[in-house]
N, C-alpha and C positions, 0 to 999 in steps of 0.2 A: 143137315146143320141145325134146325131148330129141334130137330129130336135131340141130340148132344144138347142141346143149351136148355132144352126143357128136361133134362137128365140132373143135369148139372145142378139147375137150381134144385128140384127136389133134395139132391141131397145135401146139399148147403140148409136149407129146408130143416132136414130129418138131425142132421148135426146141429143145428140152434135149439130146432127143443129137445134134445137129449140132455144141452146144456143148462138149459133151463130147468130140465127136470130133476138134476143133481145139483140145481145150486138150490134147489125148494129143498130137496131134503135132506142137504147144507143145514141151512137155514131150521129147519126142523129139527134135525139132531141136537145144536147149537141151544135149541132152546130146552131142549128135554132136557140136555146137561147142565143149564144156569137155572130151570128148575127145582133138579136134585140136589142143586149145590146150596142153594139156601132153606130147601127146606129143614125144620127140624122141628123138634120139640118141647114145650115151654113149663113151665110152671113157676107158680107166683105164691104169697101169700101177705096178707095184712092185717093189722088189728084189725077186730070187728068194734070194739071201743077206745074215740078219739082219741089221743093224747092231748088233755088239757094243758097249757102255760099260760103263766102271764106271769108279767115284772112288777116288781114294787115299785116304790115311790118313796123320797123323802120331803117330806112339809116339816115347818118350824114356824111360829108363830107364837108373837109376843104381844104380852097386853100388861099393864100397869099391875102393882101390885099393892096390898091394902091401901091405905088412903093416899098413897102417891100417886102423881099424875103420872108417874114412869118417866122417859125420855121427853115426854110430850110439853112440857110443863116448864116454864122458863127460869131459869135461875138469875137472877136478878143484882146487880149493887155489893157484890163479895167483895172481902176485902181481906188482906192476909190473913192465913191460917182459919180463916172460914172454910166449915167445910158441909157439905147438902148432899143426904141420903136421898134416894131414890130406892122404890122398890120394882122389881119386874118379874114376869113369870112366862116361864118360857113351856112352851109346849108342843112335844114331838107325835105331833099326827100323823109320823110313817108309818108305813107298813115293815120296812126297814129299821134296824136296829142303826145307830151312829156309831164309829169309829172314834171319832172327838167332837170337839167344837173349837172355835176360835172368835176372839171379839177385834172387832177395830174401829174407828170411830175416824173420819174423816171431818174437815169444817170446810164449809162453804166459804167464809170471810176468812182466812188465815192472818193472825195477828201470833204476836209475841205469847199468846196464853197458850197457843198448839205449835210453833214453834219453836219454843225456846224449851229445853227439856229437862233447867233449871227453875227458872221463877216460872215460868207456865203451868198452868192445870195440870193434877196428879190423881188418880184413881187406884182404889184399890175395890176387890169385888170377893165377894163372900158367900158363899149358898147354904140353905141351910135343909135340914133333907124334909120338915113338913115348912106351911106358909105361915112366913113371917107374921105379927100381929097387926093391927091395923095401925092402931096408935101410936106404941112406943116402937115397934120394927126391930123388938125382940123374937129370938127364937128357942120356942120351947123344947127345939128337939135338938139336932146334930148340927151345929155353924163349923162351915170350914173357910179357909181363905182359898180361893179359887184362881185368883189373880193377885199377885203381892202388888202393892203401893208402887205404882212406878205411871212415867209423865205420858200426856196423852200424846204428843211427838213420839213415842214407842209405840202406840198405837196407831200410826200410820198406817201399817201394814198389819195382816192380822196376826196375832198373839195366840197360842193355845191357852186353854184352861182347864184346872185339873180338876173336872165335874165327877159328883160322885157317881160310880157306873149305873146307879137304874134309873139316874137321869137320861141317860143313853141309848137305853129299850125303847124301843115301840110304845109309844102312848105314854114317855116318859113326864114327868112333868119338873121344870127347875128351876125352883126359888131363890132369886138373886138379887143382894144388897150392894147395891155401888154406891160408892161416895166417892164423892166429886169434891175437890178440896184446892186451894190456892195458897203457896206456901210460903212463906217470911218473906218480905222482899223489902225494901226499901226508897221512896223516892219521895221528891220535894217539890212541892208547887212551888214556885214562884212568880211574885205579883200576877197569879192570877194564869199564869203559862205552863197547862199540863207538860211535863215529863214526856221523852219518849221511852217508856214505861211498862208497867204494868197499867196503870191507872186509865180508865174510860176507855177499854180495851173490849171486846165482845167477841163472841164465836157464832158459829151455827152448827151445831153436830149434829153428824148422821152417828149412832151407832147400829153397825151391823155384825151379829152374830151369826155365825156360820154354821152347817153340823154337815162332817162327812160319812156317808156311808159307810159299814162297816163292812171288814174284808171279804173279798170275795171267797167261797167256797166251793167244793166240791162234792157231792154229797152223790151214795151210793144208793140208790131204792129203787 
């Protein structure tokens, strides 16, 4: 009896690692195959010199122009068909050429002069292609109207203007005569009790010119 059972197990024995020794090289096959199966071979290549980019920029930037104080400078006391040049100078420090530009003029205190799109403030804007003179705000070279005469309630929102194009280049620079003017109106104090009027009426303007980049391109090189 114990010879049989110490038989027995032996070969239960001899059967586990036969088992063991084809599931190793199982296992070992298995791997030979998911080695062959990803191996391969590569190749690559790259500039050996960076590709540089960078993006433009658009800047705009306005300063008064000959002896006008520009926008900055208070207009005082008008009284119909008064009307007060200003001069300004506009200048494109992009790297970017502009598409257009646009002017609009917002007030802070909104009275009947920005308002009203009859008897209220009326502009018209002019450029001329060298800088205006200082004194008289004559131009000795090309004057166009840029903006026709029309009330600064159109200029709520912004308005195009039709700048002449090398104002619009890069490092453009554009000389512009606005006048600001108040047009016929009508009204009557009495004993002393302003109108509600034009009369003892004030604003506060922002004007802000705008310039859009110019179309986007595509370019082969």
């Amino acid at each position: 009896m114990k010879l049989g059972y110490l038989s027995t197990l032996k070969s239960v024995g001899t059967f586990s690692t036969k088992i063991a020794i084809v599931a190793a090289a199982s296992i070992g096959g298995a791997s030979l195959v998911s080695s062959s199966v990803f191996a391969a071979l590569t190749a690559s290549a790259t500039n050996t010199t960076a590709t540089a980019v960078s993006s433009g920029y658009m800047s705009l930037t306005q300063t008064p122009g000959g002896a006008s104080g520009g926008f900055s400078t208070a207009i005082t006391a008008m009284a119909p068909l008064d009307s007060v040049v200003r001069l300004v100078t506009l200048t494109n420090s992009s790297t970017l050429n502009a598409a257009s530009m646009t002017v609009a003029v917002s007030d802070a205190t909104p009275t009947v002069l920005t308002t009203n799109g009859t008897t209220g403030l009326q502009t018209t804007i002019q450029q001329c292609t060298v800088a205006y003179t200082a004194v008289t705000y004559a131009c000795s070279g090309t004057e166009t109207t840029v903006r026709a005469a029309s009330s600064l309630l159109s200029l709520a929102t912004p308005q195009a203007m039709t700048l002449i194009p090398a104002s619009l280049l890069a490092g453009g620079v554009t000389y512009l005569k606005i006048t600001i003017s108040l047009p016929d109106s009508t009204d009557n104090t009495l004993n002393g009790v302003i109108p509600a009027g034009i009369q003892n009426k004030s604003a506060a303007l922002t004007w802000t010119i705008a310039a859009t980049q110019r179309t986007a391109t595509t370019t082969n090189s």
